[in-house]
VEXPA-320321 format. One line per 3 residues: number of its first residue (from 0); their letters; for each residue x, y, z of N, C-alpha, C. Coordinates in steps of 0.001 Angstrom, whole numbers, padded with zeros to 6 digits, always signed. Example, Ala and Ser with C-alpha at 12.3 -4.5 7.8 and 13.67 -1.06 7.14 Angstrom:
0> AS> +013190,-005690,+007800,+012300,-004500,+007800,+013200,-003300,+007800 ~ +012850,-002250,+007080,+013670,-001060,+007140,+012900,+000030,+007870;
***
This chain:
0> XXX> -042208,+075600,+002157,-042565,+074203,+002076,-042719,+073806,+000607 ~ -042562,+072604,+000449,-042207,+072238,-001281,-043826,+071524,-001491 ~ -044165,+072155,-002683,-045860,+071355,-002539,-045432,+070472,-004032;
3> XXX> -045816,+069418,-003905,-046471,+068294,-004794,-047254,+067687,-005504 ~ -047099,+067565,-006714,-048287,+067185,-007322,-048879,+066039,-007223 ~ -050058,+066541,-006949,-050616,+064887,-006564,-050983,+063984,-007523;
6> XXX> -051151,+062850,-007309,-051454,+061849,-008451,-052686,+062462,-009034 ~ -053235,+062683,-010270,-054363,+062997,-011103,-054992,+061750,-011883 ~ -055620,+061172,-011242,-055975,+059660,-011886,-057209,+059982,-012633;
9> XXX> -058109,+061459,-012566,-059195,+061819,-013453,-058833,+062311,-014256 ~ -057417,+062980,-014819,-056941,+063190,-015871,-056193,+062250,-016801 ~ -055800,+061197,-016170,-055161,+059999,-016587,-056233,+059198,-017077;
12> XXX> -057301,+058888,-016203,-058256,+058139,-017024,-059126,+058923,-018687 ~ -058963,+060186,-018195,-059545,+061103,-019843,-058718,+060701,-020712 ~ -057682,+060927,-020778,-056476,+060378,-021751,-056990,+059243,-022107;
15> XXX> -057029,+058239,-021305,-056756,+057188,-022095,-058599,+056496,-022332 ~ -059191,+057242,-022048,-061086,+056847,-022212,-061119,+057918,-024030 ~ -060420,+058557,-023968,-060471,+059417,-025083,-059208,+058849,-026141;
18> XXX> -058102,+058334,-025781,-057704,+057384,-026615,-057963,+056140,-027270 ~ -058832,+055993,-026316,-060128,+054059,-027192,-060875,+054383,-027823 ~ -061643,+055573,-027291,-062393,+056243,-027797,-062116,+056328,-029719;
21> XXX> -061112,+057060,-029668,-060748,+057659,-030930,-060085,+056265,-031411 ~ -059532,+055353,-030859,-059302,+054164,-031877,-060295,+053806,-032302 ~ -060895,+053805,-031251,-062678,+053169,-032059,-063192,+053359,-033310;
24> XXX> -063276,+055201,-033103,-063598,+055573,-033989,-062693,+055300,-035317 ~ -061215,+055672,-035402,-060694,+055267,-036680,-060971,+053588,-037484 ~ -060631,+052662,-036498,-061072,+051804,-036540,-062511,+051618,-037450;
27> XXX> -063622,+052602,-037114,-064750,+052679,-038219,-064918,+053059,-039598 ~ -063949,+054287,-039594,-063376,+054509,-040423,-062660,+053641,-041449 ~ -061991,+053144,-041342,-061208,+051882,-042102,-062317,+050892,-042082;
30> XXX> -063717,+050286,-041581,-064543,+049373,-041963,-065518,+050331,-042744 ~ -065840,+051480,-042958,-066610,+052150,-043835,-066277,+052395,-045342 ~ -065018,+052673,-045444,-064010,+052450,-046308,-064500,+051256,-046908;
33> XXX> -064554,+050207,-046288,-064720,+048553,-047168,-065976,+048935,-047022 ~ -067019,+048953,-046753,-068542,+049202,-046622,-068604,+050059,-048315 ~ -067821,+051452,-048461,-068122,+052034,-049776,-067472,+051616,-050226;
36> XXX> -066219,+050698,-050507,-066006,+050024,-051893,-067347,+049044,-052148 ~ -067761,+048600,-051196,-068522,+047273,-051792,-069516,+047815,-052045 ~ -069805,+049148,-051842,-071384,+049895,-052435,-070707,+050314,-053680;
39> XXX> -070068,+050518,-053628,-069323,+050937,-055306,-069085,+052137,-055368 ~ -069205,+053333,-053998,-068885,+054335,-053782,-067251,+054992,-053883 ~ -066464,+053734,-053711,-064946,+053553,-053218,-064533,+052955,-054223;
42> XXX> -063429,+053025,-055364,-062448,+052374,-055932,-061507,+051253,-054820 ~ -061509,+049957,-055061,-060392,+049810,-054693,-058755,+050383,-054005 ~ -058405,+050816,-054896,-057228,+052015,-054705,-057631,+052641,-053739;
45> XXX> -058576,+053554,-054358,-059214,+055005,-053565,-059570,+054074,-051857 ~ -059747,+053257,-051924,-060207,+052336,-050223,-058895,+052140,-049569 ~ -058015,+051759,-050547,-056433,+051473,-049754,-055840,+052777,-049171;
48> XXX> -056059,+053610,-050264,-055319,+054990,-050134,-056127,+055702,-048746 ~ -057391,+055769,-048562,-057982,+056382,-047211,-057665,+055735,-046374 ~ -057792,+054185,-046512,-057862,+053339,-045581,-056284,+053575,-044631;
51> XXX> -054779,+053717,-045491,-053366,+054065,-045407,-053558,+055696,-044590 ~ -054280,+056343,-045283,-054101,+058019,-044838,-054860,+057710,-043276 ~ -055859,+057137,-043177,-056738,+057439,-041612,-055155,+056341,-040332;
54> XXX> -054957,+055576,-040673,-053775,+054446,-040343,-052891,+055359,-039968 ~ -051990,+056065,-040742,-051145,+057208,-040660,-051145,+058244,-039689 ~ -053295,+058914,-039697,-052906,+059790,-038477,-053472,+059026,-037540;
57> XXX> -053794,+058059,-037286,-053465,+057465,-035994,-052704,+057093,-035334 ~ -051639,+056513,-036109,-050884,+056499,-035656,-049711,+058146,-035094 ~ -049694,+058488,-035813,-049515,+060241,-035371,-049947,+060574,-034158;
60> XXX> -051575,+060561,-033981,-052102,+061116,-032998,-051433,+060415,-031770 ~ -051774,+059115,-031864,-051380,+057856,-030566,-049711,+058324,-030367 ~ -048670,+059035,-031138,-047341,+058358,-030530,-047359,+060405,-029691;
63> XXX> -047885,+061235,-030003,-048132,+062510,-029639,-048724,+062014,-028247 ~ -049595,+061472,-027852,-050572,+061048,-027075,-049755,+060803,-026220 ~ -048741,+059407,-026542,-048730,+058271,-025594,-047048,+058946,-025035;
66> XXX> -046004,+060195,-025787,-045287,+060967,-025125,-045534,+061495,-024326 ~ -047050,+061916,-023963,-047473,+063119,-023104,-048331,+061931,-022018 ~ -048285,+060804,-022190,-049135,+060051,-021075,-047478,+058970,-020916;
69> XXX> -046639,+058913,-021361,-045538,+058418,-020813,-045280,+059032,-019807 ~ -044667,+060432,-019932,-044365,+061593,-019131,-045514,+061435,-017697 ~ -046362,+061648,-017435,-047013,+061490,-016707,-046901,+060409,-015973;
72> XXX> -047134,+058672,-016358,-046804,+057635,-016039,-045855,+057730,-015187 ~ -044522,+058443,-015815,-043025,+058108,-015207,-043068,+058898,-013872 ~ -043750,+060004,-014173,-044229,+061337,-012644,-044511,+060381,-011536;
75> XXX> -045676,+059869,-011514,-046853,+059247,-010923,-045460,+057812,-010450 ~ -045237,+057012,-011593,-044114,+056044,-010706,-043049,+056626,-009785 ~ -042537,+057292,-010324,-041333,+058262,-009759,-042135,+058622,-007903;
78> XXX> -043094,+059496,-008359,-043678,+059734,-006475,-044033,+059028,-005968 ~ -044639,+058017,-006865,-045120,+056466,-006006,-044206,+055738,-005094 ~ -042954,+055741,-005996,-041945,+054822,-005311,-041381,+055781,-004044;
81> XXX> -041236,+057041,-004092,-041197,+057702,-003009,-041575,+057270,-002129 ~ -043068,+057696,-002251,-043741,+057356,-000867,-043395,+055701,-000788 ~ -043653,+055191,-001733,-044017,+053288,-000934,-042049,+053220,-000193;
84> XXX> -040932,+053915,-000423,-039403,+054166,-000052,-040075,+054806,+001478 ~ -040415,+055867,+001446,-040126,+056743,+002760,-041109,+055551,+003584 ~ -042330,+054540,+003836,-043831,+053601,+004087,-042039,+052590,+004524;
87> XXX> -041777,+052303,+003673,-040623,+051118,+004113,-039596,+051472,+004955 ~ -039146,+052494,+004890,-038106,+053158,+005850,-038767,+053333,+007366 ~ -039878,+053581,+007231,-040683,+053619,+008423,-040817,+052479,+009194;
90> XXX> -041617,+051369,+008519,-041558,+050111,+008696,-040332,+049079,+009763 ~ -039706,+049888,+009055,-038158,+049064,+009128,-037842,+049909,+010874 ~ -037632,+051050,+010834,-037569,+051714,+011945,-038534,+051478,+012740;
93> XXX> -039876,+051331,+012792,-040960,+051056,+013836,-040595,+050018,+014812 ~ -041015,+050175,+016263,-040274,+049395,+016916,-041329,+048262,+017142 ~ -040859,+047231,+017329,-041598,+045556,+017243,-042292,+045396,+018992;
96> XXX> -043158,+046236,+018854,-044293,+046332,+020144,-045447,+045831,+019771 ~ -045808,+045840,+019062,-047129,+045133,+018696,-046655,+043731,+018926 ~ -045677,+042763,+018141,-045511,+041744,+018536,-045227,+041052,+019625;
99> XXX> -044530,+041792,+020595,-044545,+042182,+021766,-046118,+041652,+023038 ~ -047315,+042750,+022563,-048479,+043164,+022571,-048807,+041850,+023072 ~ -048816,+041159,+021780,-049292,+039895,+021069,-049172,+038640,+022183;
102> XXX> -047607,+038663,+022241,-046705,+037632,+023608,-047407,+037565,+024748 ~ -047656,+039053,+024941,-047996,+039023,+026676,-049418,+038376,+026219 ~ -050500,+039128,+025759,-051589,+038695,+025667,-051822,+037276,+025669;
105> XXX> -051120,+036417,+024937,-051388,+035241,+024907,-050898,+034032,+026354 ~ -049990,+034761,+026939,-049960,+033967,+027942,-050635,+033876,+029485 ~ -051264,+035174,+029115,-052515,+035275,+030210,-054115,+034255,+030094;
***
């Protein structure tokens, strides 16, 4: 028998609770940056240049990330449409007794 992976929506939500997460955080990063230039801790320059380097691996991290949560995505659509294909094929074949059901009932 062929076993299947099932949808993992508690691993899907870590991904991406841990991807805001970490924007967040860079995101602070780049306002701390302006926080120590204006304490006078930070050169100008020296604020652009961190501010460019933290930008950089975020972006890094996010396109690493969002290959390995594409992949997944496409899984999860891919079996989805399965099943909601095989739900319609069914549908379509089920025979129209209930409506049927319905007829008699109402004319009593």
């Amino acid at each position: 028998m062929k076993t299947t992976r099932i949808f993992d929506l508690t691993e899907k939500a870590r991904i991406y609770h841990a991807l805001a997460q970490m924007s967040s955080s860079f995101s602070s990063i780049i306002r701390y940056c302006a926080d120590l230039e204006q304490a006078g801790a930070l050169t100008p320059k020296a604020k652009n240049r961190f501010q460019a380097f933290t930008v950089e691996v975020q972006g890094e991290l996010n396109l690493e990330i969002l290959e390995h949560v594409e992949r997944i995505e496409m899984e999860d659509w891919a079996r989805g449409g399965k099943v909601r294909e095989k739900w319609e094929k069914y549908l379509q074949s089920e025979p129209k007794q209930s409506s049927k059901k319905l007829s008699n009932t109402s004319h009593k």
